[in-house]
C-alpha positions as CSV (number, residue, x, y, z in Angstrom):
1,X,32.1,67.8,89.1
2,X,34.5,68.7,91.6
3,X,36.3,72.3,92.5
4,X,39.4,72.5,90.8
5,X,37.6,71.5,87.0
6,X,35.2,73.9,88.3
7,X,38.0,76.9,88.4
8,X,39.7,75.5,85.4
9,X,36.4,76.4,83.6
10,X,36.1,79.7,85.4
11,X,39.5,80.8,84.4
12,X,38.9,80.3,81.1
13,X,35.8,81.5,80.8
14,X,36.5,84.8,82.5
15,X,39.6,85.0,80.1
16,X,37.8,83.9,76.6
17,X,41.0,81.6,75.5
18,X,42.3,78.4,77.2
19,X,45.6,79.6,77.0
20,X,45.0,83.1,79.0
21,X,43.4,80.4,81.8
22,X,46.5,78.0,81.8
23,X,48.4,81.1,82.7
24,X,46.5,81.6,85.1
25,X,46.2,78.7,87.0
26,X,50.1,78.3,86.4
27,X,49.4,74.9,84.3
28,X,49.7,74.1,80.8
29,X,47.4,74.1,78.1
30,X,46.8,70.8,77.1
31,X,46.3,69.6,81.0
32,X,43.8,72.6,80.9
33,X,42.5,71.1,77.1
34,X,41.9,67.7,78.7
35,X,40.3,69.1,82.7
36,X,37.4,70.8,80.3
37,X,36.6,67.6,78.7
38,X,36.0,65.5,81.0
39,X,34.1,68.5,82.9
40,X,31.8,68.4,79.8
41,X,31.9,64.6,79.8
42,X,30.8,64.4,83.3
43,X,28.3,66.5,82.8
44,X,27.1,65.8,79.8
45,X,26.8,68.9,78.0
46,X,29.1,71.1,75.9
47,X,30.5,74.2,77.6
48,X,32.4,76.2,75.2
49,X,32.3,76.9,71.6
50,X,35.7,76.6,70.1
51,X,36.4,79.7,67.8
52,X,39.5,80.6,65.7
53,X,40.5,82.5,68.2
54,X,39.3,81.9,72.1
55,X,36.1,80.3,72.8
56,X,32.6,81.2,73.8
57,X,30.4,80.1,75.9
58,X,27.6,77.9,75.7
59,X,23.7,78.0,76.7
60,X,25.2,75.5,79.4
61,X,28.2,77.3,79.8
62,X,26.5,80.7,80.4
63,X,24.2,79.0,83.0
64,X,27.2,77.1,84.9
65,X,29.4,80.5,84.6
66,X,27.2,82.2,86.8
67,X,26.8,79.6,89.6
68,X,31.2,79.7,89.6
69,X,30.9,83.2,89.9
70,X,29.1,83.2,93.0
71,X,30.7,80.0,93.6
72,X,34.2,81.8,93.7
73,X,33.1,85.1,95.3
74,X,31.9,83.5,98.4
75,X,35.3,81.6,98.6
76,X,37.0,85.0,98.3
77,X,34.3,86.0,100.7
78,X,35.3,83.8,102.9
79,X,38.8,84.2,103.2
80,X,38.8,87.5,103.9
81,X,36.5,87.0,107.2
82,X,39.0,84.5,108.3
83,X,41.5,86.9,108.5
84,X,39.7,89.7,109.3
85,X,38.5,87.6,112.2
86,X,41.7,86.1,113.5
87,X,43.2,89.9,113.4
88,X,39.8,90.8,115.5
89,X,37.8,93.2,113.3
90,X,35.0,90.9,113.6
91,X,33.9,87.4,114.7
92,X,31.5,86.3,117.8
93,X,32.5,84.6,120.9
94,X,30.5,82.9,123.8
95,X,31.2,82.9,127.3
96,X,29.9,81.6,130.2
97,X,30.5,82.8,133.8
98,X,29.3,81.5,137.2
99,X,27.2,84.5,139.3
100,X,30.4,85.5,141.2
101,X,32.5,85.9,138.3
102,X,29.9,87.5,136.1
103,X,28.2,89.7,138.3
104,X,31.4,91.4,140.3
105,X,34.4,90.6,138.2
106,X,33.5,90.9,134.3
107,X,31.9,94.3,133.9
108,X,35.5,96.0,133.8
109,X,36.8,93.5,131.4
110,X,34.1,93.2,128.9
111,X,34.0,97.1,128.9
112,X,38.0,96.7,128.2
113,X,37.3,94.0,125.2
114,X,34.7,96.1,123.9
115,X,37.0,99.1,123.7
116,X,40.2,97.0,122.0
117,X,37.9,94.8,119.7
118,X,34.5,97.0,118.9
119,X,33.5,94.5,115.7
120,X,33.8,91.2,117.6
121,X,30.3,90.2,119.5
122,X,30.4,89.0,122.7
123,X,28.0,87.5,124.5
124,X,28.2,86.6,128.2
125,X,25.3,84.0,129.8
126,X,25.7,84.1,134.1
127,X,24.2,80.9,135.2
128,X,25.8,78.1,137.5
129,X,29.2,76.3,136.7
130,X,26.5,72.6,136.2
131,X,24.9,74.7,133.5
132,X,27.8,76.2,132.6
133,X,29.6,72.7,132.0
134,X,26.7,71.4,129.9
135,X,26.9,74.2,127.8
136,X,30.1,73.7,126.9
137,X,29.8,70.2,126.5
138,X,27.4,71.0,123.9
139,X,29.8,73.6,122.1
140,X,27.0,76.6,123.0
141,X,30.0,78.5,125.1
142,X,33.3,78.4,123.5
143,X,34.7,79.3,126.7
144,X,33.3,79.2,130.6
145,X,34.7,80.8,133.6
146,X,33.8,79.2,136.6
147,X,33.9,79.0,140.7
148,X,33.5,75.3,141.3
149,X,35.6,73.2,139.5
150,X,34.0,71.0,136.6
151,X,34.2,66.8,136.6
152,X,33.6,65.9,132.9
153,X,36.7,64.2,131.7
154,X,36.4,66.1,128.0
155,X,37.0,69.6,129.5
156,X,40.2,71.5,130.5
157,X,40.3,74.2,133.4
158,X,43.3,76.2,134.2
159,X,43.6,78.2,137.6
160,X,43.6,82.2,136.8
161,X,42.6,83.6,140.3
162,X,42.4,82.9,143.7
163,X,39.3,83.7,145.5
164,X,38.7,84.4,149.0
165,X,35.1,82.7,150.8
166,X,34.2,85.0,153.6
167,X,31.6,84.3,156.5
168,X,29.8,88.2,156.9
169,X,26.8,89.4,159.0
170,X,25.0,93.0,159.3
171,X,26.9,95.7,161.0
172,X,24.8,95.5,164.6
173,X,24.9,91.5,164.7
174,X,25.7,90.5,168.1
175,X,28.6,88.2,166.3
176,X,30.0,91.0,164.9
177,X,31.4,93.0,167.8
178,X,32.9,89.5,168.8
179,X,36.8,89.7,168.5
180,X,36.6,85.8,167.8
181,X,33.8,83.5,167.3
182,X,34.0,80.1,167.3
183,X,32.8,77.9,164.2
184,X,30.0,76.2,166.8
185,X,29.1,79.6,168.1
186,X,28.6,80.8,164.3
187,X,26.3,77.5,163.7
188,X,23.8,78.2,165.6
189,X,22.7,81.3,163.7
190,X,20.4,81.3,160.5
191,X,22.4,80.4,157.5
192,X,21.7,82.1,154.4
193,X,23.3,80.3,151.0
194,X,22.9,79.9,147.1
195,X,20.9,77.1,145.7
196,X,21.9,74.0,144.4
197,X,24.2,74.2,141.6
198,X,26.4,77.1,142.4
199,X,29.9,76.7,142.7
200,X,29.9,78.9,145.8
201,X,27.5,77.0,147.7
202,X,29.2,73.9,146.8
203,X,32.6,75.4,148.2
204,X,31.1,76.4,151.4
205,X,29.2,72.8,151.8
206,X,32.1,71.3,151.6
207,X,34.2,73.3,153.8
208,X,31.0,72.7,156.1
209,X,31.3,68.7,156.2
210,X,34.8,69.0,156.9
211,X,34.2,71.2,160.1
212,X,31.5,68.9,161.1
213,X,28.9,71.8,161.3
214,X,25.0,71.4,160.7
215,X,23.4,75.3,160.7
216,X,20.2,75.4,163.3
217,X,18.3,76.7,160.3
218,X,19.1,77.1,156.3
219,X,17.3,79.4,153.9
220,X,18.3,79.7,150.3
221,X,18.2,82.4,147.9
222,X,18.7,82.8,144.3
223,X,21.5,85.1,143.9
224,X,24.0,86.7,145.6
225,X,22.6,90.1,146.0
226,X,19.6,88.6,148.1
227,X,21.5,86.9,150.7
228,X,23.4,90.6,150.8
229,X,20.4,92.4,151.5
230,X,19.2,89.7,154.0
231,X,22.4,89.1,155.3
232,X,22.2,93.6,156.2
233,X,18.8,93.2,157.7
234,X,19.8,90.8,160.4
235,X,18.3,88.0,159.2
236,X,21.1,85.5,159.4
237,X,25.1,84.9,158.8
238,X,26.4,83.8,155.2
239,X,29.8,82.9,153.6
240,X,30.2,85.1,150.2
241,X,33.0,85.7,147.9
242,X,35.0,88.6,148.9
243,X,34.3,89.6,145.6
244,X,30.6,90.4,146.0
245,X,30.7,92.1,149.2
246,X,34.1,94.4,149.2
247,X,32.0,97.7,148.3
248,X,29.0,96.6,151.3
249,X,32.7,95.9,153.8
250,X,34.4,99.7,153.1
251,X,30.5,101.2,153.9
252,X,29.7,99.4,157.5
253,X,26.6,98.0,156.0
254,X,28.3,94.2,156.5
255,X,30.8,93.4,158.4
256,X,33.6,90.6,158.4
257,X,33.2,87.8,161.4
258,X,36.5,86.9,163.5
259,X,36.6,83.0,162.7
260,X,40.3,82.0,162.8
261,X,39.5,78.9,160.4
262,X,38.6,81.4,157.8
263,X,39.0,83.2,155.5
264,X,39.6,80.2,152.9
265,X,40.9,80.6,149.3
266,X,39.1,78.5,146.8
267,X,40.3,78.7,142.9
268,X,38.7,80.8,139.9
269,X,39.3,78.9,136.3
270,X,38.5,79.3,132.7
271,X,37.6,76.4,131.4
272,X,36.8,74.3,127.6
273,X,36.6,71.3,125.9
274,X,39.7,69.5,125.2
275,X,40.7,69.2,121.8
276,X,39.0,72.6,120.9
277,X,40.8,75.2,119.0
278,X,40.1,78.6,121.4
279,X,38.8,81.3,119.1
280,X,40.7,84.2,118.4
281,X,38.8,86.0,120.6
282,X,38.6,83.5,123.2
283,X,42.6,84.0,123.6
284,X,42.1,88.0,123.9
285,X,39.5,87.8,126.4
286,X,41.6,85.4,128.4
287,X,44.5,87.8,128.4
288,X,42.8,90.4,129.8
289,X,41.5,87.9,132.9
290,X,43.2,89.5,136.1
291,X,46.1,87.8,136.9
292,X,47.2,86.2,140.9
293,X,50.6,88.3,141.0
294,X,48.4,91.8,139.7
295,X,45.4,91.5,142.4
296,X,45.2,92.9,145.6
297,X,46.9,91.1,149.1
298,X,43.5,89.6,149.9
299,X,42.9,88.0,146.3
300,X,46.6,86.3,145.8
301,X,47.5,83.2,147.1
């Protein structure tokens, strides 16, 4: 049994008369004559009565009737959540973003999606851009916003932001009454960084190897806001997304160290698979992303 016998035996049944179902369906009544046969050939059982005038159902009819009604209600179901998904009044859509990103630049935005697109459910998982990429890998996230940049082949990242990468100590460091401070004399501090996985940490690791630098002593932390409060206590230096620490900068509490090989700009991307059609709501969201010509001096390229 396939589909279209299927609604040729649902438009004449809702109708009573083959001919009232050939109009229908726009096709004539023999073709529609011959489709019911071989319906009731293939499955073996007679479906309608033939009267004088229309036809009736069947015991078999009756009982196949009712699974075509619900058949053809959920397809009618289903179109109208398409649409009423691709013009936003519902749907779901996944993101992922890396720490920075989540923590210190999505708040606004989400609050602004929520606002334009109340039915649509967005959910939002903060971990690190390796999680991140599996995640995406695996279709979990439809879309992922990310510091470091991702390496499997099957995924496409565009550029939507320039970052800046900061190196910060507390307000009464030593270091931070210095007008300049060489990269050696900022070495021998304590340095205070993300774990494994970040894309932050993995920016400043690299910028690191390429200076040649080794810290005297490394402790890692978990999240961003840790090293903050660490970073206020006098514990040790640390290099942060501007991002994260612009509120702590315009209160004293931190304060920005005069190294004339920084600050350095690093890239912010969205990212997904190749090949997969973005969600309506994926495209929204992405036009809501701050853009590099509508930030602030500090944040363009």
């Amino acid at each position: 049994m396939n589909l279209w016998h299927l609604a040729i035996f649902h438009a004449v049944a809702e109708n009573g008369r083959v001919s009232a179902g050939a109009a229908q369906l726009r096709i004539s009544q023999p073709a529609v004559t011959r489709q019911l046969r071989q319906l009731e050939t293939e499955l073996g059982s007679t479906l309608f009565d033939r009267l004088p005038r229309g036809v009736r159902l069947t015991e078999s009819g009756v009982l196949l009737h009712d699974y075509a009604q619900r058949i053809f209600a959920l397809e009618r179901e289903a179109e109208t959540a398409i649409r009423e998904m691709q013009q936003l009044y519902t749907g779901q859509l996944a993101i992922g973003a890396s720490s920075t990103i989540g923590n210190y630049l999505l708040p606004p935005i989400l609050a602004e999606f929520r606002q334009r697109y109340p039915g649509v459910e967005i959910t939002v998982e903060i971990s690190n851009t390796h999680n991140i990429e599996a995640d995406l890998l695996t279709r979990r996230l439809a879309l992922g916003l990310t510091e470091g940049l991702l390496r499997a082949p099957e995924l496409h990242a565009e550029v939507f932001l320039q970052d800046e990468i900061i190196p910060i100590a507390a307000a009464g460091h030593p270091l931070a009454r210095l007008r300049r401070i060489s990269a050696q004399a900022l070495s021998r501090e304590t340095l205070l960084q993300r774990e494994t996985g970040s894309g932050t940490r993995e920016f400043v690791d690299e910028m690191l190897h390429q200076w040649h630098l080794q810290f005297a002593h490394t402790i890692c932390l978990g999240s961003t806001e840790a090293i903050k409060k660490m970073v206020a206590t006098g514990s040790g230096v640390a290099f942060l997304s501007r991002l994260t620490v612009e509120e702590e900068l315009q209160k004293g509490v931190l304060k920005l160290l005069q190294i004339p090989e920084l600050p350095l700009k690093r890239p912010l991307h969205w990212v997904r698979l190749h090949h997969r059609h973005l969600p309506t709501a994926a495209v929204a969201f992405l036009a809501l992303l701050p853009r590099m010509d509508s930030m602030s001096p500090g944040l363009q390229t």
